[in-house]
N, C-alpha and C positions, 0 to 999 in steps of 0.2 A: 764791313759786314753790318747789315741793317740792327740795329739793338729790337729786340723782338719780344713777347711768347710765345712759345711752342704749346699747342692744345692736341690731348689726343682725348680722345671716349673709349671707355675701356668699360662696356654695360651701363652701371648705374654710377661710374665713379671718371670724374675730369681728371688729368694729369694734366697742370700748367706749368711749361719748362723756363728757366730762367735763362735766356738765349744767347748771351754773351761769352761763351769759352775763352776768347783771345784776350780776354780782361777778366779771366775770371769770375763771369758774372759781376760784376760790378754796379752798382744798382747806379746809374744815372737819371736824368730826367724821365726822357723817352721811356725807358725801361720799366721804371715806378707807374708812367702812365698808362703804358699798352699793360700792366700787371693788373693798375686800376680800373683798364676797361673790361679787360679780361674777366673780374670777378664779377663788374657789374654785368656782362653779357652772358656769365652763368646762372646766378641768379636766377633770371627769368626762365630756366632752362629747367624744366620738368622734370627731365630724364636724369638728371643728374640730382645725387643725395649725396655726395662725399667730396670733397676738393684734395689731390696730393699736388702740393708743391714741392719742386726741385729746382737741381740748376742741371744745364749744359755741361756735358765733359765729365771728366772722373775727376777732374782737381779739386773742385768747387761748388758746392752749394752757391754761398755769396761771400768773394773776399769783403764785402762792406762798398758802403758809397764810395762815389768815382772823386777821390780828392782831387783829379786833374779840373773838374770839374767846379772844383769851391775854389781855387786860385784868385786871389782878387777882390774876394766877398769883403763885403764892409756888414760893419755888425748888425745894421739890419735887412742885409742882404742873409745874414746866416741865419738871423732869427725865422724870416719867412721860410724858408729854405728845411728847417724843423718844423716851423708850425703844418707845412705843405703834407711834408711826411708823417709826420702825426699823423695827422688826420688819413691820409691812406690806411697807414695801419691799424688805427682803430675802426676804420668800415670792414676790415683781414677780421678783426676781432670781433666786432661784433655781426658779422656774417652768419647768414642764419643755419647755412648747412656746415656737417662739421669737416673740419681744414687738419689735414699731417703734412706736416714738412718732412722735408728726406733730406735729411742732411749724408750728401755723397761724397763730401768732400770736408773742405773746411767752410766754418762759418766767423766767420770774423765782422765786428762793428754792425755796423746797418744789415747785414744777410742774417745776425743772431739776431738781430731785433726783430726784423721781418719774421724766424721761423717763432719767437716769444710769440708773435701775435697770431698764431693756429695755436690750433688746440691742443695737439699732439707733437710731439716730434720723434722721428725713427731717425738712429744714425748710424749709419757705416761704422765700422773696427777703427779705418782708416781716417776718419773725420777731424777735426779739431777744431775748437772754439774757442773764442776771445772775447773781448772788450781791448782795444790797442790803444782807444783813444786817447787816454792819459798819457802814453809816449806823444802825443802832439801837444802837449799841454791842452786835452780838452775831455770833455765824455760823452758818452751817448749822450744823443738826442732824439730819436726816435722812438721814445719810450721804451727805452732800455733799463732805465734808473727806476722805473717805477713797476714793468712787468716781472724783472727778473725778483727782486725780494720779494714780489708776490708769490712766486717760485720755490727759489728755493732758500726763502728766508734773507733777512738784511745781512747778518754777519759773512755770509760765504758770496754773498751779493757783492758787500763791500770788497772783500777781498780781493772777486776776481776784475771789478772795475778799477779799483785803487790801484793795482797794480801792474795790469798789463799784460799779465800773464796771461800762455795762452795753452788750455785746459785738453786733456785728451776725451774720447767717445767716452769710455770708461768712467775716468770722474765725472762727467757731466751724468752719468747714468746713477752713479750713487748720489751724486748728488742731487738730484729727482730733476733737471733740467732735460732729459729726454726720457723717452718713453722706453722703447729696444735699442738694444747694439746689435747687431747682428753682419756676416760679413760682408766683404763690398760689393759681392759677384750679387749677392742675394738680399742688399738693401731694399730694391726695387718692387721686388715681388713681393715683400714680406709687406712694404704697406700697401701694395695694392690690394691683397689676401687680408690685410685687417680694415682695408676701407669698404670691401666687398662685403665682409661680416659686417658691419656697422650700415653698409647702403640697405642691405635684406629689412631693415626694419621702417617703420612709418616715418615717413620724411615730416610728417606734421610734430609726432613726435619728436622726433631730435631736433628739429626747430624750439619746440618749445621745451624743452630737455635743455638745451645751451642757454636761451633766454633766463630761466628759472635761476643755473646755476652763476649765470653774470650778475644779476643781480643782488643773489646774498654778498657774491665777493665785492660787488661796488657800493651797496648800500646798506648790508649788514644783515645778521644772523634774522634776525626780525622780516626784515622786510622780505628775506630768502625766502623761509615758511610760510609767508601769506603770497609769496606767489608761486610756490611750489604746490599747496594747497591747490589755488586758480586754477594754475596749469593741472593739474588732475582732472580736476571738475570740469573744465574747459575740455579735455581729451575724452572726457568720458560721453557715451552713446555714439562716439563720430562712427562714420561707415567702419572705417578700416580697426580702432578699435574692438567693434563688436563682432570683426569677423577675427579679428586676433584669439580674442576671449570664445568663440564659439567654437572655433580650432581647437584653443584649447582644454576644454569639456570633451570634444570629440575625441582627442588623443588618449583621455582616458576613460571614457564612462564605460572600461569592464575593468577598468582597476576596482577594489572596495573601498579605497579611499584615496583622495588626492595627493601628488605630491607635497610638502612644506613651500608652497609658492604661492604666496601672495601679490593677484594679478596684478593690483592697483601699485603696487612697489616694486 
């Protein structure tokens, strides 16, 4: 079976499938690549303001990279091998429209790392999540080590890499690592229904809405506000702004006074 993505258009929202069932998803070369071309041939794509990523099958999101595939690696056969993936996931990351993963299954190693780098992640009841790598004697390396205590803090970071252990929907939900749990019949539609609500709004702004917010997180509280600031200033008079804002006057000018909403926030 050809290693693939699956694309469907569903309005203003891409569904990119992760097309390996018979492996579990398992994220190999091919697969990372047609994933990478996949985002970059969205992109260009107008019609689309929301990306949901999944996997193939009901078992599986992504069991994690294809170990059949690193057999043999010499050490810096494995270093390129990360720095390769890296780098994919960080163009996941900083993608300008915004990305949920659907975790349908389980997410283990490289398939958790892949859904760290969207934005959001929705998971099935049935789901479950890892870090395994330290049963091989190793750890993530897809920036795993550095997105998840961005997450959900260092201590429960350490824990779940240090050990191996592999976490259900639930903890992962208190744990602030997914967004919904919701059941497996109805994982599907529930983020399409929330990517649908997120596409109705101005795709310049949620570009620059994620922009703003990476920012503070990569270069701190400071630089956040002056370009949260920008990004205001920069948004404000655009077409689709003024006609947001003139809707909104019209919804009420027979109220006698405004609701407590401040447009500009």
């Amino acid at each position: 079976m050809m290693e693939t993505i699956c694309q469907e258009c569903i309005g203003a929202v891409t569904v990119l499938t992760l097309s390996r069932p018979e492996r579990m998803n398992a994220l190999n070369k091919p697969l990372l690549q047609s994933l990478d071309d996949a985002f970059a041939q969205v992109a260009s794509d107008e019609r689309t303001r929301v990306i949901v990523l999944t996997g193939a099958g009901e078992k599986a999101f992504s069991a994690g990279a294809d170990i059949k595939e690193q057999r043999g690696f010499s050490s810096d056969d494995a270093y390129a091998h990360m720095r390769w993936g890296q780098a994919i996931f960080d163009r996941i990351e900083m993608f300008t429209k915004p990305t949920i993963a659907v975790l349908n299954g389980v997410a283990l190693g490289g398939g958790l790392e892949l859904a760290l780098a969207c934005d959001m992640r929705v998971a099935a009841d049935t789901a479950r999540l890892g870090f395994p790598e330290i049963t091989l004697a190793s750890f993530p390396g897809w920036g795993g080590t550095q997105r998840l205590p961005a997450l959900i803090g260092a201590s429960r970071a350490m824990q779940m890499m240090c050990s191996g252990e592999i976490q259900s929907a639930q903890w992962a939900l208190q744990a602030g690592l997914v967004n919904d749990v919701v059941s497996a019949s109805t994982v599907m539609n529930h983020a399409i229904t929330l990517a649908a609500s997120i596409a109705r709004h101005s795709g310049e702004a949620l570009a620059m809405l994620k922009s703003v917010v990476r920012t503070g997180l990569t270069d701190g509280r400071v630089a956040g506000l002056e370009a949260e600031a920008r990004g205001v200033a920069a948004l404000w008079g655009t077409p689709a702004q003024q006609a947001a804002q003139e809707a909104f006057f019209s919804r009420n000018k027979t109220a006698t006074t405004l609701p407590p909403f401040d447009i500009a926030g």
